[in-house]
C-alpha positions in Angstrom: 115.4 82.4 72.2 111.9 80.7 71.7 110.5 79.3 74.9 106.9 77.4 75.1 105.2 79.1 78.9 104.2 75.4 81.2 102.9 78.0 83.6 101.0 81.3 83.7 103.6 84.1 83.7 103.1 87.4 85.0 103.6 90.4 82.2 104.8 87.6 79.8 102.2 85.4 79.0 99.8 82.2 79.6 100.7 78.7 79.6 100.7 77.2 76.5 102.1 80.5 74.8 105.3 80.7 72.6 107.2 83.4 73.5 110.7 85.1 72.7 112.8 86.1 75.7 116.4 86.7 76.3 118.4 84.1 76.9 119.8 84.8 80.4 115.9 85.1 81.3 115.0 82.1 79.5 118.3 80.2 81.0 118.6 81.8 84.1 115.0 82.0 85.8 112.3 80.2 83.7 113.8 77.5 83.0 114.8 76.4 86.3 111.7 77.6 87.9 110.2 75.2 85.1 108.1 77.9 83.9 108.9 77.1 80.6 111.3 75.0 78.1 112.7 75.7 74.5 110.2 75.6 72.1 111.6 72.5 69.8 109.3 70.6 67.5 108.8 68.2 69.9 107.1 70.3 72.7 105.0 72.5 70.8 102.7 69.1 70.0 102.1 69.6 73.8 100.4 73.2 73.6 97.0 72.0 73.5 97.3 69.6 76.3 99.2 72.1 78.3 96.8 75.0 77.5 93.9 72.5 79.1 95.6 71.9 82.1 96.3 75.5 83.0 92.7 76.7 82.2 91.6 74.2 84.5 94.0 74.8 87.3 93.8 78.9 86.5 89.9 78.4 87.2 90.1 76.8 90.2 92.9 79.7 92.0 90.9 82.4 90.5 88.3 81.1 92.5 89.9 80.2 95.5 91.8 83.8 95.7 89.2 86.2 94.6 88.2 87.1 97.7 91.7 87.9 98.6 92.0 90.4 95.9 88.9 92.2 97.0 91.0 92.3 100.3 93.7 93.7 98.6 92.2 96.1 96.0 92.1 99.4 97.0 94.2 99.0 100.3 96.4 101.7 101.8 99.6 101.2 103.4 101.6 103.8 105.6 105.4 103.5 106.1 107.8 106.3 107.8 111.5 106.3 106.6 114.3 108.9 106.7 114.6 111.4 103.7 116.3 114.3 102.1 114.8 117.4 101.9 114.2 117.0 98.2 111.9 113.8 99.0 114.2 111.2 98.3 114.6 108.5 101.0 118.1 107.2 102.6 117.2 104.0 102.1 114.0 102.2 100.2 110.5 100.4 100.8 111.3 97.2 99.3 109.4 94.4 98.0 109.7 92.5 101.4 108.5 95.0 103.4 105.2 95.3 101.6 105.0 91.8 101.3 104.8 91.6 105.2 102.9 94.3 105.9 99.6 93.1 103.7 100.1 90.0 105.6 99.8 91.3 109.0 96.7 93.2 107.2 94.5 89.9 105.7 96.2 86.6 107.9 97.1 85.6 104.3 100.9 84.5 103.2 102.2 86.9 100.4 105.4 86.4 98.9 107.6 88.9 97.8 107.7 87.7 94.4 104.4 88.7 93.9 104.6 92.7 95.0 105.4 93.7 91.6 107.3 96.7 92.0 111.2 98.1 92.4 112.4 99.0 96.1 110.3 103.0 96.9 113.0 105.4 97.3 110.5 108.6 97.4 108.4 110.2 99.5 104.5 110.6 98.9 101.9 107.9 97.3 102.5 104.8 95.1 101.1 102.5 93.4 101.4 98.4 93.5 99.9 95.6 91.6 100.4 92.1 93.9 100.1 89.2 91.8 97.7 86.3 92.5 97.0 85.0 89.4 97.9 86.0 86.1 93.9 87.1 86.2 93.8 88.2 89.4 96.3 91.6 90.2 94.5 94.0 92.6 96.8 97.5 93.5 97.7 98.4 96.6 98.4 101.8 97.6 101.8 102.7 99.5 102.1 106.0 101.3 105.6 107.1 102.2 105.8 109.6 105.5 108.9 111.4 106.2 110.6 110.1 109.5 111.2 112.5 112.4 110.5 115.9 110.6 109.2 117.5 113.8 112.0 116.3 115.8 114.4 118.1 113.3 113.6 121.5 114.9 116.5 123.0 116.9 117.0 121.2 120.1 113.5 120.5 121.7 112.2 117.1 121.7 109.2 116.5 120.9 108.3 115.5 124.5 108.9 118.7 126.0 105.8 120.5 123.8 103.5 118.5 125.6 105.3 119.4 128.8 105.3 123.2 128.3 101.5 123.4 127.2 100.9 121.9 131.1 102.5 124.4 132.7 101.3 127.5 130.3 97.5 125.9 131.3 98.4 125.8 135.1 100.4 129.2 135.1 96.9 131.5 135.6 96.0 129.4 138.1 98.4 130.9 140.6 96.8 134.5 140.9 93.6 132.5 140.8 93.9 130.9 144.7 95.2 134.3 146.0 92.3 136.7 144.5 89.8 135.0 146.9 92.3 135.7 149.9 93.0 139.2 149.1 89.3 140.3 148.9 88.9 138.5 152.8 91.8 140.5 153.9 90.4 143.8 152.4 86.7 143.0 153.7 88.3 142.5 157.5 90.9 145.5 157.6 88.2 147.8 157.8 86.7 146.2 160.8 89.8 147.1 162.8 88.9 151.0 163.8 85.7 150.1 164.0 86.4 148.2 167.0 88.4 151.1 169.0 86.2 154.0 168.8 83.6 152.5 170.7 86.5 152.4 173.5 88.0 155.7 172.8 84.6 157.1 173.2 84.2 155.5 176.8 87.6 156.6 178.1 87.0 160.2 177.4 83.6 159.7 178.1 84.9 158.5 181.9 88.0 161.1 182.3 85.1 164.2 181.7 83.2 162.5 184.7 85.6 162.2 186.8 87.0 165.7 186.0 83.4 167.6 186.6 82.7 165.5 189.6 86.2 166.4 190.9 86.7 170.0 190.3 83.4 171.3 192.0 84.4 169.3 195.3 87.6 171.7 195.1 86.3 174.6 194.4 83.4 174.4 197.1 86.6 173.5 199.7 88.5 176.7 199.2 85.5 178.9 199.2 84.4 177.5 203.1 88.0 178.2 204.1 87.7 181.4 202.9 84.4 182.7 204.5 86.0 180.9 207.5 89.1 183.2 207.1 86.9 186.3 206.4 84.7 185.8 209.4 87.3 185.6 212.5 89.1 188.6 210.8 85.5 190.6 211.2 85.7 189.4 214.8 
């Protein structure tokens, strides 16, 4: 079917253009949008009047979005989903999901009629026109991340890596405190003998006085009994 564009169109055409499209299209979404009508006789004597129109109001959101494109032109956004290991994702990035997150990013509304893309099922970078105008179509760049690939490893969690790196850090310390304890206790066994031979010395020093100041005593005893002996047997 022929249908004469009342508005701009994205990837189909201007308003004021003529333009064949399938009929469920032309039934089924422009139409009822009001996007466009059949192109009878009757309506193509409105092309120039509706081609003035839409340059004027074109103009004036060109204007009033441009700054938003630059915004949007050249901006990068992350998202983490579960895939396979061939890349593919369980589920998808979908229209929506963009939609929102460039409107956290720039406080402006985006709808998700104007993320021109189908729903991201793989992993790695993409690429995404978002429609302002049918002028104004900056790309957007989508990153996929796979989701928990770390946490696949065999039974550790990733909190416990953070955990064991702690204790391996703290480990040396251990021998650490006890080195300076074990060089106090080598530096003060020594000092033990040295504070008994000064006192063995003295003992033995005292038992030989008292022996050579006892034994001549004795000896000098039993030499007057003696001579004592001696002389009354003389007599």
């Amino acid at each position: 079917m022929k249908v004469l564009l009342l508005k701009d169109v994205f990837k189909l055409g201007r308003a004021g253009d003529v333009k064949r499209v399938a009929d469920g299209y032309g039934r089924n979404y422009l139409m009822p949008q009001g996007l466009a009508v059949l192109a009878t006789p009757g309506a193509l004597k409105q092309v120039e009047r509706i081609k003035v129109q839409a340059t004027i109001q074109r103009d004036a959101l060109n204007e009033e979005l441009g700054a938003v494109a630059e915004q949007l032109n050249g901006m990068v956004l992350t998202f983490t989903a579960r895939a396979s290991e061939t890349g593919k994702l369980y589920g998808s990035i979908t229209t929506q999901m963009i939609a929102e997150s460039i409107t956290e990013k720039i406080s402006v509304e985006i709808n998700r009629r104007q993320v021109y893309s189908q729903p991201l099922r793989t992993l790695g970078e993409h690429k995404v026109e978002v429609r302002l105008t049918v002028d104004l179509v900056p790309e957007v760049t989508v990153i996929i991340n796979s989701e928990g690939e770390e946490l696949e490893a065999p039974g550790l969690p990733l909190d416990v890596e953070p955990i064991t790196e702690v204790i391996e850090e703290e480990a040396p310390e251990v021998p650490l405190d006890d080195e300076p304890v074990a060089e106090v206790i080598e530096e003060e066994a020594p000092e033990v003998p040295l504070v008994d031979e000064p006192v063995a010395e003295v003992i033995e020093g005292e038992v030989l006085d008292e022996e050579e100041q006892e034994s001549p005593g004795e000896d000098d005893e039993l030499e007057t009994d003696v001579q004592v002996v001696e002389e009354s047997v003389e007599e």
